[in-house]
C-alpha positions in Angstrom: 134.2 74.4 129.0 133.6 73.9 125.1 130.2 72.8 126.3 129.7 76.4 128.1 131.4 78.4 125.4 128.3 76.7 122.8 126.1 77.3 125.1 127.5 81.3 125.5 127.2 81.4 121.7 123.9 80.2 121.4 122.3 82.8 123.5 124.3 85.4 121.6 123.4 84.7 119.2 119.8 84.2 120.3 119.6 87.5 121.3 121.2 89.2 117.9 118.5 87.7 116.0 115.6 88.2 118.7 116.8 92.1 118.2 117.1 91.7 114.9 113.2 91.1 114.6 112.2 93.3 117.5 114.0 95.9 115.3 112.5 94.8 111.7 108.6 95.2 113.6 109.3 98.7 113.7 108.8 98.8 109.5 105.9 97.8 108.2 105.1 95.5 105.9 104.6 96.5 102.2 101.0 96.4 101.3 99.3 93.2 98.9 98.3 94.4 95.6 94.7 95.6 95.2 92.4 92.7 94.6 88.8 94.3 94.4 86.9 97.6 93.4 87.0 100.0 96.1 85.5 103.6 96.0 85.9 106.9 98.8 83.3 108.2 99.3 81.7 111.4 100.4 84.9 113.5 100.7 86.1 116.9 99.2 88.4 115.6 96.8 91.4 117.8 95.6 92.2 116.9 92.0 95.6 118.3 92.6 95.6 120.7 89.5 93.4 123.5 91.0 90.0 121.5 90.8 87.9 120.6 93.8 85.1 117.9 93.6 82.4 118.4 97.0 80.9 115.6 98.3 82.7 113.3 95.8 83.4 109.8 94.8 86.9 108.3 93.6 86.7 104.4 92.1 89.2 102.8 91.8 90.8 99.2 90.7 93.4 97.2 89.8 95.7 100.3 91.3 93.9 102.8 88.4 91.7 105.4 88.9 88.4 104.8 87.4 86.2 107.8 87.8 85.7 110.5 89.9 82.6 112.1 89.9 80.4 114.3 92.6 77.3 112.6 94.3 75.4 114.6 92.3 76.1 112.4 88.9 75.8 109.3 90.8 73.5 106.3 89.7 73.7 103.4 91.5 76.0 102.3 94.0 76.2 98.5 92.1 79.1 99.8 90.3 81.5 101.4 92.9 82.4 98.6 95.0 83.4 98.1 98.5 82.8 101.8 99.9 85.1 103.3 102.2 83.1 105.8 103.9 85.1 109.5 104.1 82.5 111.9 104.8 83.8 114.8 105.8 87.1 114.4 105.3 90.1 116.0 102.7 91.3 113.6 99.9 94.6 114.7 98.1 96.8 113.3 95.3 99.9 111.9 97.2 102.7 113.9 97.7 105.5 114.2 96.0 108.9 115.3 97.5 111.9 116.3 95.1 115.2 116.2 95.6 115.8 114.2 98.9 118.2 112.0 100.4 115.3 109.7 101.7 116.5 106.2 102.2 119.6 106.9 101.2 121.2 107.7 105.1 119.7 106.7 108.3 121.3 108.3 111.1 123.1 111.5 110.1 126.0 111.3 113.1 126.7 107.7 111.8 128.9 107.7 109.0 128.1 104.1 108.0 124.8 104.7 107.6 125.1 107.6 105.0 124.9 106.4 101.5 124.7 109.7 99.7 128.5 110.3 98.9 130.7 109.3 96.4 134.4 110.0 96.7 135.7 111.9 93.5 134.2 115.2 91.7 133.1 113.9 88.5 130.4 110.8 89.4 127.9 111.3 86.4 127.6 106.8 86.9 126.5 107.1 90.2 123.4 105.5 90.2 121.6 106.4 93.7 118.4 104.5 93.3 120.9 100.8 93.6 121.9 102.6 97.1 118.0 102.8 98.1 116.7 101.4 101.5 113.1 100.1 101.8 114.0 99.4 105.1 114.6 103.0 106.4 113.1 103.3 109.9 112.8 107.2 108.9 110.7 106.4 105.7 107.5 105.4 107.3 107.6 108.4 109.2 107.5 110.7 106.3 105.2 108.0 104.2 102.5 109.3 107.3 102.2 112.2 106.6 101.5 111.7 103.3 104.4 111.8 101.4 103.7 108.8 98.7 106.4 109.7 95.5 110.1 110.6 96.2 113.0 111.4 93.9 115.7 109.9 95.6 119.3 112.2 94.8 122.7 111.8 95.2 125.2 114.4 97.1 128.6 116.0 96.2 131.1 116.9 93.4 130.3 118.8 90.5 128.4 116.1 88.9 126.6 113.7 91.3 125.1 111.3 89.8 121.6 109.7 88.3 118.7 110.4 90.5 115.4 108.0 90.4 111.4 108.5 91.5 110.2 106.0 93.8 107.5 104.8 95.8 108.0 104.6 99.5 106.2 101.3 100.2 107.8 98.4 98.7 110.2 95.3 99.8 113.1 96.5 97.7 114.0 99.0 95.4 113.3 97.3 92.5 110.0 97.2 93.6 110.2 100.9 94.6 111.6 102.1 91.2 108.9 103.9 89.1 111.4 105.8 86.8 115.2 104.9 87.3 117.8 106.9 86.1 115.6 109.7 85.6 117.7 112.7 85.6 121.1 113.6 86.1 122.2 116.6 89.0 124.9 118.5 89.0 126.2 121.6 91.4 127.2 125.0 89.3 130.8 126.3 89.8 130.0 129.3 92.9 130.8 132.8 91.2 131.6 134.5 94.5 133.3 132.8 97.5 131.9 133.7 101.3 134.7 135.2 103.2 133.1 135.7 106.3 130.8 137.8 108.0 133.1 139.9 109.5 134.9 140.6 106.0 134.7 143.9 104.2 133.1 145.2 102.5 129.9 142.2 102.3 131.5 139.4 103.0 132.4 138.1 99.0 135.0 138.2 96.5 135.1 136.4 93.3 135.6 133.3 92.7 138.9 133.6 90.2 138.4 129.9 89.0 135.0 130.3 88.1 135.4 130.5 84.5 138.0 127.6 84.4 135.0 125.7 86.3 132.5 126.2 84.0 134.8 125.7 81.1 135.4 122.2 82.3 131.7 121.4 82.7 131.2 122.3 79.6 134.5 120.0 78.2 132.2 117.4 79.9 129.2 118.1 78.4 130.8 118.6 74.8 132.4 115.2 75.1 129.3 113.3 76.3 127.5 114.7 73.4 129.9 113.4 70.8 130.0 110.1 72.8 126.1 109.7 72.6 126.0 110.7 68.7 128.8 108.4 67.4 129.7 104.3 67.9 131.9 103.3 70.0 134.0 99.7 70.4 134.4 100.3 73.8 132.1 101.6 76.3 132.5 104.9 78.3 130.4 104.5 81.9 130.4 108.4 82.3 129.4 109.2 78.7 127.1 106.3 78.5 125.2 107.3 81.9 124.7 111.3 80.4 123.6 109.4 76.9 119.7 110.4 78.2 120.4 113.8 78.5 121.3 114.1 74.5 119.1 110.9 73.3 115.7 110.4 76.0 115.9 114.2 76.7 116.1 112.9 80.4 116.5 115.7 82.9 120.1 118.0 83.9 119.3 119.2 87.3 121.9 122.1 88.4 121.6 123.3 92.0 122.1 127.1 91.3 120.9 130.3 93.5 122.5 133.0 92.5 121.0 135.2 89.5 123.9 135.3 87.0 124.4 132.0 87.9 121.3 131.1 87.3 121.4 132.5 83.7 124.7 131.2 82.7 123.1 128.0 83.7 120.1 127.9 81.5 122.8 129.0 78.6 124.5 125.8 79.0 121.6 124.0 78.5 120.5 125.3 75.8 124.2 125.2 73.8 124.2 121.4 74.6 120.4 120.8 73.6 119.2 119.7 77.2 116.0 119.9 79.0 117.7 122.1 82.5 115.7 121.9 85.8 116.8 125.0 88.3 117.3 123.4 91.8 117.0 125.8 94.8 116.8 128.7 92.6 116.8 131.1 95.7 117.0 134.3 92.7 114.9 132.7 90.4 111.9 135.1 91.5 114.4 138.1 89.8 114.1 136.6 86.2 110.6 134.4 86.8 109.9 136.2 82.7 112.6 134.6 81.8 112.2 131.1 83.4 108.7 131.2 82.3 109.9 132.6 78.5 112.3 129.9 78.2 109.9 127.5 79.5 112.9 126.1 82.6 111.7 124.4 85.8 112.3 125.3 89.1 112.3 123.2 91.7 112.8 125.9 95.0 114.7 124.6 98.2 113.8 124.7 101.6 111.0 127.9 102.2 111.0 128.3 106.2 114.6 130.1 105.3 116.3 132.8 105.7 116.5 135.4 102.3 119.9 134.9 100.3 120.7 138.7 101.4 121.1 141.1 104.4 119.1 143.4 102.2 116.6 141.4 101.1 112.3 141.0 102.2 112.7 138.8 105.2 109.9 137.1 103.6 111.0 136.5 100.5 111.2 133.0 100.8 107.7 132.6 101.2 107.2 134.7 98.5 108.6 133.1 96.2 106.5 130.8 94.9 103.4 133.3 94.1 106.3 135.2 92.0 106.5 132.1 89.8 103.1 130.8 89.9 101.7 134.3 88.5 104.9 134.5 86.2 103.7 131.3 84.8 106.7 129.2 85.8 106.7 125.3 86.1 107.6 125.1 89.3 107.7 122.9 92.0 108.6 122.8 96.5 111.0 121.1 98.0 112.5 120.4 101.3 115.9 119.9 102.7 117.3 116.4 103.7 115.4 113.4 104.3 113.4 113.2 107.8 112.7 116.3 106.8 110.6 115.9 104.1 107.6 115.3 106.7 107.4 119.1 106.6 106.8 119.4 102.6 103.0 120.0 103.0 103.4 122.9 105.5 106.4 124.4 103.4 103.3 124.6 100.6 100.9 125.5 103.0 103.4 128.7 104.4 103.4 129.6 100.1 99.5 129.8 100.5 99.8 132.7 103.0 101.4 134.5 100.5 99.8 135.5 97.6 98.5 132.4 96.5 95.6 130.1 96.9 95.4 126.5 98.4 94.9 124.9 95.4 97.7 126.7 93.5 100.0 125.4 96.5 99.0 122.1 96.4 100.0 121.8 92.8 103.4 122.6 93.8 103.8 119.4 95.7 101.5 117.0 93.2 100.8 118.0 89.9 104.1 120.3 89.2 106.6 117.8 90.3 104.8 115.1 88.9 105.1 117.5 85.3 109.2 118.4 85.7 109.7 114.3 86.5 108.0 113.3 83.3 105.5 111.0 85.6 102.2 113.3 84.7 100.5 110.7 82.7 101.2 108.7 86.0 100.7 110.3 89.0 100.1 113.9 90.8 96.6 114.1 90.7 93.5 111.9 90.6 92.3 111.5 87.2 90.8 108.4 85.6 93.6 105.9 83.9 96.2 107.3 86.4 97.6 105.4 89.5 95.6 105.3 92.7 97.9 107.0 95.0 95.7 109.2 97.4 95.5 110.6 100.8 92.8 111.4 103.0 93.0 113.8 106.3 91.0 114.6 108.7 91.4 118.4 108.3 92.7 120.7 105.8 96.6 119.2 104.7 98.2 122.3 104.3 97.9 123.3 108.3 99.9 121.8 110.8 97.1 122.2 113.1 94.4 120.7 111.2 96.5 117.8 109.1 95.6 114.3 110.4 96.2 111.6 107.6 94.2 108.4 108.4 94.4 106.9 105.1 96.7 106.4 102.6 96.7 104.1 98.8 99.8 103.7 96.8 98.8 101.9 93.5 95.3 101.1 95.3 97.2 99.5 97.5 96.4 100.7 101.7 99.5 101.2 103.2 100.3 100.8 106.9 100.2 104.7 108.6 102.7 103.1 111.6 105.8 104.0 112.6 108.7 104.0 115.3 107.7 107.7 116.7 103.9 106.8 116.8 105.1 103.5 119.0 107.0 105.7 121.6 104.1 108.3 121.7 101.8 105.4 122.3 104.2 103.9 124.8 105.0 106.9 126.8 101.4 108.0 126.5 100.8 105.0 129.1 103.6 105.5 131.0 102.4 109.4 131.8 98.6 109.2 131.0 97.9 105.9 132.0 96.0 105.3 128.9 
């Protein structure tokens, strides 16, 4: 019986681990650093800052940039290395996504799997890049279509926590990290609370704790401020975790939509002396002079919305980001969630039908995040001396009809395209198709 119950075991536990590795195939395996020259060639390369280069070359090595140039200034070919032919084809900067929850929750209906909570109100310690996944199943889905750079966020309470920018190929998050502890976000006090639809007269009334709110946020942020300019024998974890803010000039990200709110925002910032990043910023088109006057980021939320108002453009999400762009606003485009963030090109691409070229879009998912995150010197666009993070598509990126990605370098590094949802279409492709 013993005998049988060992033998019961060991097939058990057999199987867990034959799963176990069956399961782990589905996520591919980080890519080896680069190890000689290498050079596209023959593509239209997007510079990401409003430059295109026909017919051009991009070198690179060692996971830098080395030049770009157009076939026209070429010399010799002795110099640029193992050639990867891309005639005909679209090479971008890889794509940044702000503000996402990517690799920090799996499965959305499974509790344990969601890692982008902490219990309380006041969190400014959380740290959310220690809570990142490399493993995600979900991550090489997004990584596909060309999303390379993501700022990884924590969710809830006033004050959430620290967010970090990593790179979505890599065997831990350590590896992943390419600025840590980046920014802190935090979720302005609502002025008006939503009744209902059915409410008169518009659904709204104010919010009668809304100055008490504020007030306390800015008990918080007086505090921290005298914590990060004076000694202290013992350490404060919340003060010392906001010390960037005052000392680095690291980022305050403050989800706010609402005009006034969005102005009493900005004049917290600028009372405490810290650099404020607008997230969603769904009325930031109403005051873009302003924004741009003040010289404040935006980073807008989800476009293929719904206005804020039963009054307002139906469009006026998509509009949006012309408003800024000729405004002169920083500004950048985000998307919601985390699988979601697959969508970010097309989100720009819907800005470009309104009012504003290609180019101009694209900066809104390379360049211009790439600026508010304090990583321009890094990545965002290809430039000699930056990091060789590129894509290349088989049609124009922007279009959902035309966007094929069929190469991809993180640090001059070629990742693997694969993923779980390319396996079933392959699979069921055989089962229907025959092929």
């Amino acid at each position: 019986m013993i005998q049988k119950i060992k033998t019961y075991a060991l097939i058990a536990t057999t199987s867990i681990l034959s799963g176990a590795a069956i399961a782990q195939q589905d996520v591919p395996v980080p890519a080896a650093k680069q190890i000689e020259r290498l050079c596209l060639k023959g593509g239209t390369i997007h510079i990401g800052n409003g430059q295109v280069v026909e017919n051009g070359y991009v070198v690179f090595e060692n996971g830098k940039v080395t030049a770009v140039m157009p076939n026209a200034n070429l010399k010799t070919d002795e110099t640029l290395g193992r050639i990867i032919d891309v005639t005909g084809k679209q090479v971008y900067p890889g794509l940044i996504a702000p503000n996402t929850v990517l690799g920090l929750t799996e499965i959305e209906a499974v509790r344990a799997t969601n890692d982008q909570y902490e219990t309380g109100s006041v969190n400014p310690d959380v740290r959310s890049i220690i809570s990142y996944n490399t493993d995600s199943r979900v991550t090489p889905t997004v990584r596909s279509n060309g999303i390379l750079y993501a700022q990884i966020v924590p969710q809830g309470g006033r004050v959430s926590g620290t967010s970090s920018v990593v790179q979505l190929d890599a065997w831990n998050w350590e590896d992943a990290a390419v600025k840590a502890d980046e920014g802190l976000f935090i979720t302005w006090p609502n002025m008006y609370r939503v009744k209902g639809w059915w409410a008169e007269p518009d659904g709204y009334e104010l919010n009668k704790d809304y100055d008490k709110n504020v007030q306390e946020l800015k008990d918080l942020f007086n505090d921290a401020k005298s914590y990060a300019y004076s000694s202290h024998d013992k350490k404060n974890l919340r003060f010392e975790s906001m010390k960037k803010l005052f000392t680095d000039k690291a980022n305050l990200y403050i989800r706010v939509d609402y005009v006034k709110e969005i102005l009493q925002a900005i004049a917290l910032g600028e009372e405490m002396g810290v650099n404020v990043v607008i997230m969603g910023g769904a009325d930031s088109y109403m005051i873009a002079d302003v924004l741009a006057a003040k010289k404040v980021p935006v980073i807008l939320g989800k476009a293929h919305e719904l206005p804020s108002y039963n009054d307002e453009d139906i469009q006026q999400p998509y509009k949006t980001p012309a408003i800024l762009q000729k405004a002169g606003v920083l500004y950048a485009i985000s998307e919601n969630g985390f699988w979601q963030q697959r969508n970010l090109m097309f989100e720009a691409g819907t800005a470009a039908s309104y009012g504003m070229t290609k180019e101009e879009a694209l900066t809104a998912i390379t360049a211009n995040p790439a600026r508010i995150l304090k990583l321009d010197d890094k990545i965002g666009t290809i430039e000699a001396g930056k990091a060789a993070s590129f894509i290349v598509s088989d049609g124009d990126l922007l279009d959902m009809r035309t966007s094929n990605i069929t190469l991809a370098f993180i640090d001059g590094r070629q990742i693997d395209l694969d993923n779980k949802q390319k396996e079933l279409y392959k699979k069921f492709t055989v089962k229907y198709f025959g092929k």
